[in-house]
C-alpha positions in Angstrom: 42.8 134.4 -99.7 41.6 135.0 -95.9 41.1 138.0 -94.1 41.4 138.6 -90.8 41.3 142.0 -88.8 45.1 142.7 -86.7 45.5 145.4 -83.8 48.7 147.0 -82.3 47.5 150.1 -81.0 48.5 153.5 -80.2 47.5 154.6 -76.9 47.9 158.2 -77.3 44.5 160.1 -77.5 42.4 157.4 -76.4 40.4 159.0 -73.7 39.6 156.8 -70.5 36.8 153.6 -71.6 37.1 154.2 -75.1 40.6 152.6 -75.7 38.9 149.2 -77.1 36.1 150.8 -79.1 37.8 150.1 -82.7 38.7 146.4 -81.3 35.4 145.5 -80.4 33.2 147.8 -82.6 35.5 146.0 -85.9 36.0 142.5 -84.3 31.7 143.1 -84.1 32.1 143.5 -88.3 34.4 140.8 -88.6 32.2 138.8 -87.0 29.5 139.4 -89.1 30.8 139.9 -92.5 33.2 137.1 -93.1 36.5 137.9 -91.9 38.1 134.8 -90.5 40.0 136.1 -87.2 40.7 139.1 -85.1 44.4 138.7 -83.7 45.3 140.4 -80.9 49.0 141.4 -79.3 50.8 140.7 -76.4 52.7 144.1 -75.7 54.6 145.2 -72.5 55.5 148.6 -71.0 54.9 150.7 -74.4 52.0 152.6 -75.3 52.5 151.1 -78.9 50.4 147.7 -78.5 50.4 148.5 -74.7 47.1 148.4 -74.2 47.2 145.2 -74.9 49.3 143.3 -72.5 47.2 140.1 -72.2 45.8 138.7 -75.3 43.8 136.2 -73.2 42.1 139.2 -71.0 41.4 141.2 -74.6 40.4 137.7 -76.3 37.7 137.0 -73.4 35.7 140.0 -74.4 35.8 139.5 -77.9 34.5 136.1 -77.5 31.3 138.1 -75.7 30.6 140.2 -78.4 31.2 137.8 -81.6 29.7 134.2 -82.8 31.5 132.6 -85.5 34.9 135.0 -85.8 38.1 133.4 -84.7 40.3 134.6 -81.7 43.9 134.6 -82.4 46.8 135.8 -80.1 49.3 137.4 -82.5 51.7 136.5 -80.4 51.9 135.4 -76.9 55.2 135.6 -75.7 55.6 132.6 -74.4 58.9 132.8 -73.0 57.3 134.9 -70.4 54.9 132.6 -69.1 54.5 129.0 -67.8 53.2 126.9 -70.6 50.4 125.7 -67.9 49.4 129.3 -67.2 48.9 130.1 -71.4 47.1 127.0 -72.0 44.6 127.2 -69.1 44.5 131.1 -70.1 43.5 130.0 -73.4 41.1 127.2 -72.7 39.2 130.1 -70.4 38.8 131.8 -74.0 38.3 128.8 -75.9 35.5 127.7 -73.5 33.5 131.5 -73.8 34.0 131.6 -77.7 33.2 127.3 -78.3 36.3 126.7 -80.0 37.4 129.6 -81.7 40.8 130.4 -80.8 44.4 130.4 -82.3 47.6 131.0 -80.4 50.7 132.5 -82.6 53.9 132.3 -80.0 56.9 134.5 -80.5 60.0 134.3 -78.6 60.1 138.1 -77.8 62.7 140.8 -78.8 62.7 143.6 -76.4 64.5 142.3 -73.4 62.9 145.2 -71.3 59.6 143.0 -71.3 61.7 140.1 -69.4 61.2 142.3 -66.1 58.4 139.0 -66.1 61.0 136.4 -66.5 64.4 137.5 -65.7 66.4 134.6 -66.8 64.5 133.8 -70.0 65.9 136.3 -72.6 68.6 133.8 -73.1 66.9 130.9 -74.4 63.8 132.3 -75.6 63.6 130.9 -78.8 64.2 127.2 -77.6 61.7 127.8 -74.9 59.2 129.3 -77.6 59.7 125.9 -79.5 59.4 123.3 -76.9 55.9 125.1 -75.4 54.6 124.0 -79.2 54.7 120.7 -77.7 54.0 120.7 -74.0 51.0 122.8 -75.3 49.6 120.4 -77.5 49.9 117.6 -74.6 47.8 119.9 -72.6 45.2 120.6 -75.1 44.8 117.1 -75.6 43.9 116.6 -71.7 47.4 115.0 -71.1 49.1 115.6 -67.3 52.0 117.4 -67.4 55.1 118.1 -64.8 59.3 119.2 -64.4 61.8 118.7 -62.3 59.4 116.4 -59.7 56.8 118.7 -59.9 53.5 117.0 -59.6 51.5 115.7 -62.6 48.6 118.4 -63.0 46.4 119.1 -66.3 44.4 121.9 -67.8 41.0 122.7 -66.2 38.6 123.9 -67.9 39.0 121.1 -70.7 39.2 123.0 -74.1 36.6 122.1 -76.6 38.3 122.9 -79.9 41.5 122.3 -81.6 44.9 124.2 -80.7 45.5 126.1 -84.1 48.9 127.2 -83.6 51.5 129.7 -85.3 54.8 131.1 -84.8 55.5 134.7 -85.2 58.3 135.7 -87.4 60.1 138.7 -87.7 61.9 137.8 -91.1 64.7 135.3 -90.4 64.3 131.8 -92.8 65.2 129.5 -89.6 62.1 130.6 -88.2 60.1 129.6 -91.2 62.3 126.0 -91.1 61.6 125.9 -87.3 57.0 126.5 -87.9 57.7 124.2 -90.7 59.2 121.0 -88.7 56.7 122.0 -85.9 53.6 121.7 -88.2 52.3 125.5 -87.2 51.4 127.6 -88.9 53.1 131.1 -89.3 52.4 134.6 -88.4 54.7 137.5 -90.1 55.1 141.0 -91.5 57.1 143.1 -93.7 59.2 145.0 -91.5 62.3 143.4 -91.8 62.0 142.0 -95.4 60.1 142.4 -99.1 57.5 140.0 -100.9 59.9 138.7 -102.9 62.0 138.3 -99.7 59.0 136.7 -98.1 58.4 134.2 -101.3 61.5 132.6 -101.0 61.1 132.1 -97.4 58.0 130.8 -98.2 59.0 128.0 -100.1 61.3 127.3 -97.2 58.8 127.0 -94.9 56.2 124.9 -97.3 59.3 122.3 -97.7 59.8 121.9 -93.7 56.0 121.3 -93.5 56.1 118.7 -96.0 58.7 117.1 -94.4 57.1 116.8 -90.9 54.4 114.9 -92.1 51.9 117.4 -90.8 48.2 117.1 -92.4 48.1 119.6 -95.7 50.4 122.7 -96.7 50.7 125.0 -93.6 49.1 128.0 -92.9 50.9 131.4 -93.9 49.6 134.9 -92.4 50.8 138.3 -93.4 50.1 141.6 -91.3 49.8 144.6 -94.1 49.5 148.1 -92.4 45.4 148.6 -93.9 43.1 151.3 -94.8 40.8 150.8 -97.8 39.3 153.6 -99.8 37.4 154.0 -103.1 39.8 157.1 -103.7 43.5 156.0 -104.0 44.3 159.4 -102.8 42.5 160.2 -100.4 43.2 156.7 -98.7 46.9 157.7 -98.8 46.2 161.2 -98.0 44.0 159.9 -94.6 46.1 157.5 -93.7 50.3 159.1 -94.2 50.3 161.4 -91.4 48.8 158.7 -88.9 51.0 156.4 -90.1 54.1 158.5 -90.0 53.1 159.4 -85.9 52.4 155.5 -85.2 55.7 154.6 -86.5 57.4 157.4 -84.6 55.8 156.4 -81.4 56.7 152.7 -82.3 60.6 153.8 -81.8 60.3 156.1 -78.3 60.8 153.4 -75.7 58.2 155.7 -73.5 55.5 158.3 -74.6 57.3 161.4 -73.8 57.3 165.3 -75.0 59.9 166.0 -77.6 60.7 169.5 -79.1 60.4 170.1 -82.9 63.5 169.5 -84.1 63.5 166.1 -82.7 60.2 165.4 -83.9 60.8 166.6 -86.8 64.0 163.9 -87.6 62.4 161.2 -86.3 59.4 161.9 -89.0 62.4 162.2 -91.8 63.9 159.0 -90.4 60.7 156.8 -90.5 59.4 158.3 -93.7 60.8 156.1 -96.2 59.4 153.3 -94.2 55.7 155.0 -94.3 56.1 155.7 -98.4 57.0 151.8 -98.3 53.5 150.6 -96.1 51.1 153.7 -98.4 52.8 152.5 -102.0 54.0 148.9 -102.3 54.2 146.6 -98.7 50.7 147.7 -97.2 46.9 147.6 -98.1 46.7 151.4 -98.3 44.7 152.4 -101.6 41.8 152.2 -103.1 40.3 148.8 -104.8 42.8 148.8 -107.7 45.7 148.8 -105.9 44.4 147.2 -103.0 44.0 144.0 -105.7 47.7 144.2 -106.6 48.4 143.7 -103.1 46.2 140.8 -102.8 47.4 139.2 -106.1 51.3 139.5 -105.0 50.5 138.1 -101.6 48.8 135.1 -103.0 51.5 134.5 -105.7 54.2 134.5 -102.9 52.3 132.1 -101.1 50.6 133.6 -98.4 47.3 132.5 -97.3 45.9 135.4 -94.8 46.2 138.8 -95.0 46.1 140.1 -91.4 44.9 144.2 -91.4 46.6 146.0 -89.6 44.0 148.9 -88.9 44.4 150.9 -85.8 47.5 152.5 -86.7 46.0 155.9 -85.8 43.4 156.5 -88.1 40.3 158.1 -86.7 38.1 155.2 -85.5 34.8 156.4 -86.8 36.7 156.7 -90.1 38.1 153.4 -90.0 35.0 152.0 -89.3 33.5 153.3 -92.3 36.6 152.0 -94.4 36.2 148.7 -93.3 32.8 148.4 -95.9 35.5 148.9 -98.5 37.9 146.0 -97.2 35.3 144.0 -96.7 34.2 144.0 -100.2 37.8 143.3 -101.5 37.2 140.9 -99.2 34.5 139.4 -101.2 36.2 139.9 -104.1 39.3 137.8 -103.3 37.5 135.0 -101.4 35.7 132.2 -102.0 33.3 131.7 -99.4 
């Protein structure tokens, strides 16, 4: 099993230049103590992953700070951009970090973020797929044009290999569709279960197989994470954080509320939070936190992504990270 280090940040209570200490202060770990990747969002016009609107920007100062950790956008949207513009973007990133970068592209879902391409909601999900291609061409050094535009290519030249995934929310045909590309893919347990997740697995595995790309595929899963030697007090730390971060996650801006308000959006979100701290997260002490691991790898995942700046205090989920990071060890051959 990999590890890798995920962020989709709150952005309430982060005072002015401190809102990427956790990102670079635990990409700086990663880096160090065998994690494989630190992903990074692209979010729009939300204060939930909002600090994060350009993966590429975030993913350039990573690269400064780290040696040997992959960089991974998890996701570009990449119906929102020009394929030229994400894989020169990239490059830029790939160059600073010698060839550690990994793109996951998603078609989008909230049509509010379209405001930077009007008439691409539509057909997002075709356009998602045929940039797989065009950015592979690119990569390669190959010239590129449409509709009589001129042939241009990608300056600076990359200098590693495009490692690519596709983000999906929980529907099979996206599984099918990474499969036939040859990507890898990038997904969560929002919309479905690990047993859910298994089956589409095995539907995924099948399309790879199929397309003749070189070994089985690449599955990543994001788990909502916070390791700690207690199993209660990692719950304990970690439910009321949770709770507010998946709150925030459904208020379209950050905005006062009275109590009573507050108070059913905490009852509706809850059974999802008990979900994340008890079964479909890393949340727990080592025990559990190798239950997890075990049912992820027996459903055929291959990376767990953590999910760690859910609202935790940083300093404390620094710390924690020593205890991922030797359930880490434990689960990975090095």
């Amino acid at each position: 099993m990999h590890f890798s280090l995920f962020y989709f940040a709150e952005d309430a209570g982060h005072s002015t230049g401190n809102r990427y200490r956790l990102l670079l202060d635990g990409a700086r770990y990663a880096d160090r103590s065998g994690f494989s990747a630190v992903w990074i969002p692209e979010r729009h016009f939300h204060p939930v992953g909002g600090i994060y609107p350009n993966p590429a920007v975030v993913g350039a100062a990573v690269a400064a700070v780290t040696e040997r950790v992959g960089i991974r956008a998890g996701s570009v949207v990449a119906p929102l951009h020009h394929p030229l513009r994400i894989a020169e973007e990239w490059s830029v990133v790939d160059n600073l970090s010698r060839g550690r970068i990994g793109l996951s592209l998603a078609s989008g879902w909230n049509q509010r973020d379209f405001v930077l391409n009007p008439t691409g909601f539509e057909t997002r999900k075709e356009d998602t797929l045929s940039s797989v291609d065009v950015l592979r061409a690119l990569w390669l050094g190959e010239s590129w044009n449409e509709d009589g535009s001129p042939h241009v290519g990608v300056f600076p030249r990359p200098v590693g290999p495009l490692r690519l995934w596709l983000s999906a929310a929980g529907g099979v045909e996206t599984f099918r569709a990474a499969g036939r590309a040859g990507t890898g893919v990038l997904t969560h347990l929002v919309k479905q279960d690990m047993d859910e997740l298994a089956q589409k697995i095995l539907e995924y595995r099948k399309a790879y197989a199929a397309s003749g790309a070189p070994g089985q595929g690449h599955v990543t899963l994001m788990l909502h994470t916070f390791v700690d030697p207690d199993q209660r007090r990692a719950v304990d730390t970690a439910r009321a954080p949770l709770e507010n971060y998946l709150v925030g996650a459904l208020t379209p801006t950050r905005r006062a509320v009275d109590d009573q308000t507050r108070a059913k959006a905490l009852a509706a979100v809850r059974p999802a939070a008990d979900r994340y701290l008890f079964s479909d997260g890393l949340i727990g002490g080592p025990e559990h936190g190798a239950l997890v691991v075990d049912r992820c790898r027996q459903s055929g995942v291959d990376e767990i992504a953590c999910l760690i700046d859910f609202g935790v205090d940083p300093d404390t989920v620094l710390a924690g990270l020593e205890h991922l990071n030797e359930l880490r060890a434990a689960h990975t051959d090095d």
